[in-house]
C-alpha positions as CSV (number, residue, x, y, z in Angstrom):
1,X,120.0,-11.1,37.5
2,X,121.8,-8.0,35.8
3,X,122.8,-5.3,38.0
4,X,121.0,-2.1,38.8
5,X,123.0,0.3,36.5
6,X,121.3,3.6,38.0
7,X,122.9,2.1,41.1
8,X,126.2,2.3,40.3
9,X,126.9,5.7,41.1
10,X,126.5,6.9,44.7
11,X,124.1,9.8,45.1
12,X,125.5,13.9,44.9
13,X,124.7,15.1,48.3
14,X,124.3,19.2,47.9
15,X,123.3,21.9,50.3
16,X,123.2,20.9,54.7
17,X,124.4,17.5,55.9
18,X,120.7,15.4,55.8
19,X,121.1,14.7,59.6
20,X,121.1,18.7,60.7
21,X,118.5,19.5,57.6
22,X,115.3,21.2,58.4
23,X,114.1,18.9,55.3
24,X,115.8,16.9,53.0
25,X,114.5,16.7,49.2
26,X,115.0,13.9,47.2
27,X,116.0,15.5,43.2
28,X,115.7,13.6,40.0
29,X,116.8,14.6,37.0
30,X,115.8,14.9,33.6
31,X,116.2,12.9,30.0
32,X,120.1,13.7,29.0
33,X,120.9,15.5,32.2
34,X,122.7,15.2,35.4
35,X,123.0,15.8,39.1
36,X,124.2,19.3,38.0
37,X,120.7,20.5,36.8
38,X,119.3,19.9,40.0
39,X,122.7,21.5,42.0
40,X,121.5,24.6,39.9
41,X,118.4,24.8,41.2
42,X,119.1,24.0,44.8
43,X,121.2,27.2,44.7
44,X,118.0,29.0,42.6
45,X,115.9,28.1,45.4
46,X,118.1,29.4,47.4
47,X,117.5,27.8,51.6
48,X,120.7,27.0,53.1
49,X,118.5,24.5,55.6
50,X,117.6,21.8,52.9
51,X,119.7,18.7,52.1
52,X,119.5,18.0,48.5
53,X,120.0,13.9,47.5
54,X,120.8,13.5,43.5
55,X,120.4,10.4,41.8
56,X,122.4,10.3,38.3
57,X,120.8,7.9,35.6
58,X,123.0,5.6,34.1
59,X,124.0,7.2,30.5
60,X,121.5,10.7,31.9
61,X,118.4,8.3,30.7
62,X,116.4,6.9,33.3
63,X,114.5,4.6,30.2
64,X,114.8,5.0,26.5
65,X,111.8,5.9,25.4
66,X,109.3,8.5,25.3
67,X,107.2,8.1,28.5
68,X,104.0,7.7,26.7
69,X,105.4,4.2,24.7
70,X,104.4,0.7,25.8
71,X,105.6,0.4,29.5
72,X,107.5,-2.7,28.0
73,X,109.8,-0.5,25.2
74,X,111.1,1.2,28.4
75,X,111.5,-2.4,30.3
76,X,113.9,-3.3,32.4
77,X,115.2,-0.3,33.1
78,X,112.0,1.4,34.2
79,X,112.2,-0.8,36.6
80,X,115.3,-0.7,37.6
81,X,115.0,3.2,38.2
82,X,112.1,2.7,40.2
83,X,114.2,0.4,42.2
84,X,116.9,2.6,42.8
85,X,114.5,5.5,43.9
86,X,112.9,3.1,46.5
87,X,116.5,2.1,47.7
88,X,117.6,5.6,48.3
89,X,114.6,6.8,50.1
90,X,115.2,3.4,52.3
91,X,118.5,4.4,53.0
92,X,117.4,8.3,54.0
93,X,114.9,6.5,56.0
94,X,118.1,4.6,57.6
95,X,119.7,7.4,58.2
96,X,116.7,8.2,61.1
97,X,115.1,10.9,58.5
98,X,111.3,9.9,58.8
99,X,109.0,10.7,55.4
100,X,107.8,13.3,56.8
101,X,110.7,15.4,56.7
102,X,111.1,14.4,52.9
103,X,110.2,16.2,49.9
104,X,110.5,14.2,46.3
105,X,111.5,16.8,43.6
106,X,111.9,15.9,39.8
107,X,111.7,17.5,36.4
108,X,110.8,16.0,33.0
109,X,111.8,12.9,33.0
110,X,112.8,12.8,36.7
111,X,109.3,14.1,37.3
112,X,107.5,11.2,35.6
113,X,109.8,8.6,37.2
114,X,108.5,10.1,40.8
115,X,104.8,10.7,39.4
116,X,104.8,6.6,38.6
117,X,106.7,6.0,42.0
118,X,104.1,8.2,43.9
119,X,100.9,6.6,42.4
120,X,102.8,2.7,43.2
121,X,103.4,3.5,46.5
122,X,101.5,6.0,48.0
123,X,103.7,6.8,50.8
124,X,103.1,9.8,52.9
125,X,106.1,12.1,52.3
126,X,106.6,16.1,53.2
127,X,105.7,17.0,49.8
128,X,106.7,16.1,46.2
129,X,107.2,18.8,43.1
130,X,106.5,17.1,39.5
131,X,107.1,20.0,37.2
132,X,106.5,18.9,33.5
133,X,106.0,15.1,34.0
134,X,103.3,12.7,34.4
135,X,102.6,8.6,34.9
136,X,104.2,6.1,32.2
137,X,102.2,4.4,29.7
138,X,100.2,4.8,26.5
139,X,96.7,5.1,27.6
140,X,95.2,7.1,31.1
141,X,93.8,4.7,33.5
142,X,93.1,4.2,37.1
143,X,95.2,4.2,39.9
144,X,94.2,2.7,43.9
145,X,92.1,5.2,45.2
146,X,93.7,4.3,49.3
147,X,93.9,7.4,50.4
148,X,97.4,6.8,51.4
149,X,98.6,10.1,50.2
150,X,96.1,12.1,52.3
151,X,96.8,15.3,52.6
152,X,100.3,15.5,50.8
153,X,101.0,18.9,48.8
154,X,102.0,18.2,45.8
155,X,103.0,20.9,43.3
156,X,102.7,20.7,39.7
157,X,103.5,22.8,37.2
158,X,104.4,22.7,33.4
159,X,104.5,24.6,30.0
160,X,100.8,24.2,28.7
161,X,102.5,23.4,25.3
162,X,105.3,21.7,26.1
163,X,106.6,19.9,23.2
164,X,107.7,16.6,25.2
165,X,104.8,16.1,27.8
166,X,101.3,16.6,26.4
167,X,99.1,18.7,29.1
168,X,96.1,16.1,29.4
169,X,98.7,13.3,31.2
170,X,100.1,15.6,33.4
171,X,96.1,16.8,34.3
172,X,95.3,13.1,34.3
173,X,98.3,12.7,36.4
174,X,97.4,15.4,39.1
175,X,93.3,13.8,39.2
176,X,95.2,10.4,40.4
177,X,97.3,11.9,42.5
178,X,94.3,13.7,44.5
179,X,92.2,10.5,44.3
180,X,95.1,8.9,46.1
181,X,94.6,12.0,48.7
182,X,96.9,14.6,47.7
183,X,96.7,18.3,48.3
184,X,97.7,18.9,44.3
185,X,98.1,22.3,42.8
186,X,98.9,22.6,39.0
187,X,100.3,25.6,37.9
188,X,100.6,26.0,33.5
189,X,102.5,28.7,31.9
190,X,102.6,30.3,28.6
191,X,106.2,29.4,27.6
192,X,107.2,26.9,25.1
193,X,110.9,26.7,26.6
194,X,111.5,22.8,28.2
195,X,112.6,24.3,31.5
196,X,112.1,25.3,35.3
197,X,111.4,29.1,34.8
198,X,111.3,31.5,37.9
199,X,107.8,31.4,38.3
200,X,108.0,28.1,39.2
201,X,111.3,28.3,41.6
202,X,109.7,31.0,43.5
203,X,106.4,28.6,44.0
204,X,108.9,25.9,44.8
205,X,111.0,28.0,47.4
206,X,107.3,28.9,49.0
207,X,106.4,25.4,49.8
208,X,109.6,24.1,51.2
209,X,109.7,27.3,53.3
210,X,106.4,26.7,54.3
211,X,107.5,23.2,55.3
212,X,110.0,24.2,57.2
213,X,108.3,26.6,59.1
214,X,105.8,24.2,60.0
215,X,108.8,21.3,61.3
216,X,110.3,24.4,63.6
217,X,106.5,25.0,65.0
């Protein structure tokens, strides 16, 4: 079996040391980015108590294709950048930091990486924030309707015309996501810019200070 490539480099570890963290959020980046983008908006977001994990994708691509293509044009390394997100959230879990004090973060590509991983696995995590992603695949279809991300926030926001993810997945995206149990909230902006605007920081900094006040209460 070949090797995990988007295992080959260790994780950036940016902002508080994960073990003193009042929460520690898992960041993926996007299609021809890096660990850097999400640094950035660590410091945008601005609360010295969160530990930031950063993946980096082997060559900045998590897959090759356009996340709407035939699962199997993005094969194997779809699935081997699911893999690697499931190992570092085991090791975080190893490190004695339960779910519950994590929060998965991604944008554009990152964010449909984590929307697929969410909807597999249905874990019950802090909170996750998908901004301008959605599930993989062609077609919408069905997801298991378990429950076993009851009463997760998750917060989604995106350009309503943005060029690369077409609105309806990212809506058909946030449906799953509540029939799987999740508090979602989809947020859509009049901006045809591929980015993370400061609307959406400012919504972001609101739920993770919101988390954290609630893991001091």
């Amino acid at each position: 079996m070949l090797p995990n490539p988007h295992l080959a480099q260790e994780p950036t570890l940016h902002g508080a040391r994960p073990e003193a963290a009042g929460l520690t959020v898992y960041a993926v980046h996007g299609r021809g980015q890096s660990p850097t983008f999400m640094t950035e908006l660590a410091d945008r977001i601005g609360l010295s108590e969160i530990a930031y994990l950063i993946p980096a994708a082997c060559d900045s691509s998590w897959y090759p294709a356009g996340f709407m293509e035939p699962l199997e044009k993005n094969q194997p390394n779809l699935d081997h950048a699911l893999e690697a997100v499931g190992c570092h959230l085991e090791r975080i879990a190893g490190k004695g930091i339960a779910p519950g004090k994590v929060v998965l973060l991604g944008f554009s590509q990152g964010a449909c990486l984590l929307s697929e991983f969410l909807l597999h696995h249905q874990h019950r995590y802090a909170a996750a924030v998908l901004h301008t992603g959605g599930y993989l695949g062609p077609v919408e279809h069905g997801w298991p309707e378990t429950g076993g991300l009851a009463g997760v926030p998750v917060l989604m926001a995106s350009a309503a015309e943005d060029a690369w993810v077409p609105l309806p997945r990212i809506e058909a995206t946030a449906a799953a996501l509540s029939k799987a149990g999740a508090a979602v909230e989809l947020h859509t902006y009049d901006d045809t810019e591929h980015h993370i605007n400061d609307d959406s920081v400012a919504r972001i900094r609101k739920l993770l200070a919101n988390l954290l006040t609630s893991k001091e209460s």
